[in-house]
C-alpha positions, 0 to 999 in steps of 0.5 A, a space after each residue: 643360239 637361240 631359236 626366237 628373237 625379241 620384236 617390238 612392233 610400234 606404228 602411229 596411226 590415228 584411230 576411232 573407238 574401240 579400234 584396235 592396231 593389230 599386225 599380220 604377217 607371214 609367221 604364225 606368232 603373227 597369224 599367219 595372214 589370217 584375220 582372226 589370229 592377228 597380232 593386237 598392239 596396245 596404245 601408249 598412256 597418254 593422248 598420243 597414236 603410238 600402238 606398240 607390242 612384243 613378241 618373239 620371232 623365230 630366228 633365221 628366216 624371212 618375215 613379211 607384215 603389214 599393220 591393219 586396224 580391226 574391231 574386235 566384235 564379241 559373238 552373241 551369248 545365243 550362239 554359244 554352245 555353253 553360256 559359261 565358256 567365257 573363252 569363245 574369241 570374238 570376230 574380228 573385222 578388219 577396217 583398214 589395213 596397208 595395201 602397198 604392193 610389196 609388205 614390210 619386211 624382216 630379214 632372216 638376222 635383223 635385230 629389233 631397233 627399239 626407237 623405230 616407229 612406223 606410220 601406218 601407211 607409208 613404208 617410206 616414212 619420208 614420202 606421204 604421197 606412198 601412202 597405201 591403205 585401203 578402207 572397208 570391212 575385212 570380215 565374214 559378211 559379204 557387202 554389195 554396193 549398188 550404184 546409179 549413174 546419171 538417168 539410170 532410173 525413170 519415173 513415168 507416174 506424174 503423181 510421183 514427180 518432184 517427190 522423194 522416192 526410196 530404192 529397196 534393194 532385195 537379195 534373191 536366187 535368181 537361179 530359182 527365179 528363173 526355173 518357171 516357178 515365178 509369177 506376177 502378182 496383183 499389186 497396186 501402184 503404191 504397195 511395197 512388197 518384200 520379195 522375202 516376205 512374199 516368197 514364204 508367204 506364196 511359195 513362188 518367186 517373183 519375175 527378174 528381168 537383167 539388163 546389162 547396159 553399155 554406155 
């Protein structure tokens, strides 16, 4: 008996350039749940959304996946550690990917219906509004969303009323910040400053003040 069964993965899901259907799951033929071992399908000929891959699973156990859609980003040659390895894998950054509570699932001694195609986001195909997909980026970088409600900023100068105003957001340690080495610096009115320019060229950090507010 053999240890490993064929299975065609095969899902339609619309995708923009250089994206890529991939799946995920709970075996390692499939990564593991990791993001940089995922699984890539490939998109049929023609002008259809039908991803589809082969691969071999084991036999006998329990299998849970899901589909995700990741980008393939190839990693700058300055980082490689010798210009002629050609075999450095590229980052993977995931863009969207199913989000439903429970993932799909292959029991221990299903066999691979070959006609099954899924829709990338519905584990109920008959049902749209189940649909479960979460939209982003799935990757080494860490993004912050900033957001402002109603009045959360007031310009006092009248000069600057009724003009478009641009916010910069800077990241900052504020641990350092706040260990007495901060300091107020002589500026004018209209004059941006870098905090992170500032920083190496003063060697101080500048005041930070935190204010949480309940509305």
């Amino acid at each position: 008996m053999s240890e490993f069964r064929d299975w065609r993965f095969a899902v339609s899901c619309e995708t923009r350039f250089d994206e890529v259907v991939c799946v995920t799951g709970s075996v390692q033929k499939i990564g593991k749940w990791k993001r940089n071992d995922v699984f890539p399908l490939s998109k049929a000929d023609g002008d259809n959304d039908v991803w589809s891959g082969r691969v071999a699973l084991p036999d006998g156990v329990n299998i849970q996946y899901r589909y995700c859609v990741c980008l393939f980003v190839p990693k700058p040659k300055d980082k490689f550690e010798d210009d002629d390895d050609e075999d450095v894998p590229p980052r993977v950054v995931v863009r969207r990917w199913e989000t439903a509570l429970l993932p799909r699932r292959i029991g221990c001694h299903d066999r691979c219906d070959v006609s099954v195609i899924h829709d990338f986001g519905l584990l109920n195909n008959n049902d749209a509004a189940s649909s479960a997909i979460q939209t982003g980026w799935l990757g080494t970088d860490t993004l912050l969303e900033l957001r402002l409600y109603e009045d959360a900023l007031q310009i006092w100068k009248k000069k600057h009323a009724d003009k478009e105003l641009f916010l910069k957001v800077t990241a900052i340690d504020v641990e350092l910040a706040n260990q007495g080495r901060s300091m107020s610096l002589d500026i004018g009115d209209d004059v941006s400053v870098d905090i992170a320019e500032t920083r190496d060229k003063q060697k101080s950090w500048p005041i930070v003040n935190v204010a949480v507010s309940n509305s």
